[in-house]
NUPAMAR-808379 format. One record per residue (C-alpha): residue in three letters; x, y, z. Coordinates in Angstrom, 1 decimal. Example, Ala and Ser with C-alpha at 12.3 -4.5 7.8 and 13.67 -1.06 7.14 Angstrom:
<rec><residuo>Ala</residuo><X>12.3</X><Y>-4.5</Y><Z>7.8</Z></rec>
<rec><residuo>Ser</residuo><X>13.7</X><Y>-1.1</Y><Z>7.1</Z></rec>
This chain:
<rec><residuo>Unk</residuo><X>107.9</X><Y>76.6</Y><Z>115.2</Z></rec>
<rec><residuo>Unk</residuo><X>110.3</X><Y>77.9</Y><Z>118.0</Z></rec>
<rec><residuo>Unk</residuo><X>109.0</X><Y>75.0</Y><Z>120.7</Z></rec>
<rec><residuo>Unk</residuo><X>109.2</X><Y>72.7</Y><Z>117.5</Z></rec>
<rec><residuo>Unk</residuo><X>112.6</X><Y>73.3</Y><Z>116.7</Z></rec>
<rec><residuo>Unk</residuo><X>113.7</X><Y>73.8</Y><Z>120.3</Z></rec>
<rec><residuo>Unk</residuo><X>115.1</X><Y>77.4</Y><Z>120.0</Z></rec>
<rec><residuo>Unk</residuo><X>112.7</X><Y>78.4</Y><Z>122.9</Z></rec>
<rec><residuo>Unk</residuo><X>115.1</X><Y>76.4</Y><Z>125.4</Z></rec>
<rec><residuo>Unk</residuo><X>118.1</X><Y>78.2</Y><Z>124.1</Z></rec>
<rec><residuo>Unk</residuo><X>119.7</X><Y>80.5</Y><Z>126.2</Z></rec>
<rec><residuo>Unk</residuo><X>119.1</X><Y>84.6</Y><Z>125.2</Z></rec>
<rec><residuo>Unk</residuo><X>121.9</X><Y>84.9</Y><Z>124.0</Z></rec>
<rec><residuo>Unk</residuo><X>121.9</X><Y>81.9</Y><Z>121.9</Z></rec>
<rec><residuo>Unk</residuo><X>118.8</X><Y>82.9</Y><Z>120.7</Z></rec>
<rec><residuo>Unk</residuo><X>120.3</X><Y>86.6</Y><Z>119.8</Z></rec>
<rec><residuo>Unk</residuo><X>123.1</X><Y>84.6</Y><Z>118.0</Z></rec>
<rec><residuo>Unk</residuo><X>120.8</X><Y>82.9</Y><Z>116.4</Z></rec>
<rec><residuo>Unk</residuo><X>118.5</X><Y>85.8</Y><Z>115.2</Z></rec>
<rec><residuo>Unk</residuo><X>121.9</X><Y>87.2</Y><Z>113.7</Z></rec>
<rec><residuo>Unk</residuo><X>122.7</X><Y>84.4</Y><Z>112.1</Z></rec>
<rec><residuo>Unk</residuo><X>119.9</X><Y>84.2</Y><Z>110.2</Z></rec>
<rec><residuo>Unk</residuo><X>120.1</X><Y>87.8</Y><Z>109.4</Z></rec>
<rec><residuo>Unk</residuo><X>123.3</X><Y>87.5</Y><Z>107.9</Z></rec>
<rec><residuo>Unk</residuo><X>121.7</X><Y>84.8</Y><Z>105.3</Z></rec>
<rec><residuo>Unk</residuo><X>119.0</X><Y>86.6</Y><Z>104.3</Z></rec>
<rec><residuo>Unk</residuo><X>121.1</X><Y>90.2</Y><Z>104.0</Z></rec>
<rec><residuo>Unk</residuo><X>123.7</X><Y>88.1</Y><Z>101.9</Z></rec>
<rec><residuo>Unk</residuo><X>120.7</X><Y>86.9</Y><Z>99.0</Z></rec>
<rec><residuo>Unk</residuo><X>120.4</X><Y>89.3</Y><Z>96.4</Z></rec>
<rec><residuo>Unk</residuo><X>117.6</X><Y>91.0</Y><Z>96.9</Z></rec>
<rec><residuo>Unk</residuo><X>115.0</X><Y>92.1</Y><Z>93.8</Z></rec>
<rec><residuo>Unk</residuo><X>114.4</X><Y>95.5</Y><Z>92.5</Z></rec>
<rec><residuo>Unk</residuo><X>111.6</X><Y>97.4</Y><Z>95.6</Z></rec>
<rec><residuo>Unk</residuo><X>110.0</X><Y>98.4</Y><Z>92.1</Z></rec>
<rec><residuo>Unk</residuo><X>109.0</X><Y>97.2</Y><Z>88.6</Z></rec>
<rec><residuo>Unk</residuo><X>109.9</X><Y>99.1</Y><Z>85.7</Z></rec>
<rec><residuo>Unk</residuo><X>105.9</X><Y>100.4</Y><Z>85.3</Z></rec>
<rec><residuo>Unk</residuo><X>106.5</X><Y>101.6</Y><Z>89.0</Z></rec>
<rec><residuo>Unk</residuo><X>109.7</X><Y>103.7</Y><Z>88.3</Z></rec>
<rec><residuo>Unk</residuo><X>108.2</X><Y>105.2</Y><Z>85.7</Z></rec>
<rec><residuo>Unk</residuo><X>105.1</X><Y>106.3</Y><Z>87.4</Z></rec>
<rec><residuo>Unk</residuo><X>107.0</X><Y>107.5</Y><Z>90.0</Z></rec>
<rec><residuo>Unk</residuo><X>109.1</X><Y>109.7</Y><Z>87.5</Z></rec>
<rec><residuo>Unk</residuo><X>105.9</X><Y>110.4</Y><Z>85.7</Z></rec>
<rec><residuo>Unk</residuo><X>104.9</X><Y>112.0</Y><Z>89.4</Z></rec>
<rec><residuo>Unk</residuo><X>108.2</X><Y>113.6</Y><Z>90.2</Z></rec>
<rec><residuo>Unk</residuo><X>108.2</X><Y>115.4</Y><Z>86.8</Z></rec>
<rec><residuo>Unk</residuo><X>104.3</X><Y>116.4</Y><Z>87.3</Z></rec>
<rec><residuo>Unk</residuo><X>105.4</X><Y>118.0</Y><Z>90.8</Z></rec>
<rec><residuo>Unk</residuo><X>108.3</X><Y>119.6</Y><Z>89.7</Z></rec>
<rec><residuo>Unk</residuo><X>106.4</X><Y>121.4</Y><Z>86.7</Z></rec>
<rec><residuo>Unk</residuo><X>103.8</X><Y>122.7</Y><Z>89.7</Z></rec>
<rec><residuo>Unk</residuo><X>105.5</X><Y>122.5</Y><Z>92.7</Z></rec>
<rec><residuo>Unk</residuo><X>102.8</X><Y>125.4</Y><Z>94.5</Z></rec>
<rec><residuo>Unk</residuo><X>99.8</X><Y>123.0</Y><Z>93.2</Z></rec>
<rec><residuo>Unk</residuo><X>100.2</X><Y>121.8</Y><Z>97.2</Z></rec>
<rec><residuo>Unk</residuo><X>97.5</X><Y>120.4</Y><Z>99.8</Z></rec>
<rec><residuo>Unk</residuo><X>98.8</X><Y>121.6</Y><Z>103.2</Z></rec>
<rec><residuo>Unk</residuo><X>99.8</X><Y>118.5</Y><Z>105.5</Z></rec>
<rec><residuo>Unk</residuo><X>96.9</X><Y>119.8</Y><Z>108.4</Z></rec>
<rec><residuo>Unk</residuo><X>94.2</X><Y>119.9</Y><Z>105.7</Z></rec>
<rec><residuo>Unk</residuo><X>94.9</X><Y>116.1</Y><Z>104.8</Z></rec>
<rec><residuo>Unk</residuo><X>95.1</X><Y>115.6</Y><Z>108.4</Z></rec>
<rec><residuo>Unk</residuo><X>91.7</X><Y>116.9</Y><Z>108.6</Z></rec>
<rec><residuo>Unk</residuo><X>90.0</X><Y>115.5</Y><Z>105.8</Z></rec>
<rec><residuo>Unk</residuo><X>91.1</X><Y>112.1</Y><Z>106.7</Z></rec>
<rec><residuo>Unk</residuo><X>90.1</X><Y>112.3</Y><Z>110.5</Z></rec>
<rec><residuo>Unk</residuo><X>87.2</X><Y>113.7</Y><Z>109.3</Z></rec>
<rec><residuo>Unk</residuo><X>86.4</X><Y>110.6</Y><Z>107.1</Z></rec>
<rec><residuo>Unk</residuo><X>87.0</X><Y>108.1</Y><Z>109.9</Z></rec>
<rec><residuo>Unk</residuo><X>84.7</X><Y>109.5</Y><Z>112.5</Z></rec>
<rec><residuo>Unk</residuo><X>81.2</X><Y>107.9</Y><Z>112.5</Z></rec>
């Protein structure tokens, strides 16, 4: 697409214009929600389960573990 539409003979800094440019349209769309409503709520339902036991904890270097242990042969 860039040989196509000839951007790879602009000059870097046309390009860089050009890059922002294009930036600037897609930043000014409205963007949707990052989550559906049956997302939200799960992630409150998880929040609310972790606040209620928030010692009921797997240390971050026994994940670690467990999962390099899982990917070795």
């Amino acid at each position: 697409m860039v040989q196509s539409l000839g951007i790879d003979r602009l000059s870097r800094g046309q390009r860089i214009a050009l890059v922002q440019e294009i930036w600037d349209t897609i930043a000014a769309e409205p963007t949707p929600p990052l989550l559906n409503e049956s997302q939200r709520q799960e992630l409150r339902r998880r929040a609310a389960e972790d606040d209620a036991s928030p010692d009921d904890v797997v240390p971050w270097e026994q994940v670690k573990a467990h999962a390099l242990a899982r990917l070795k042969p």
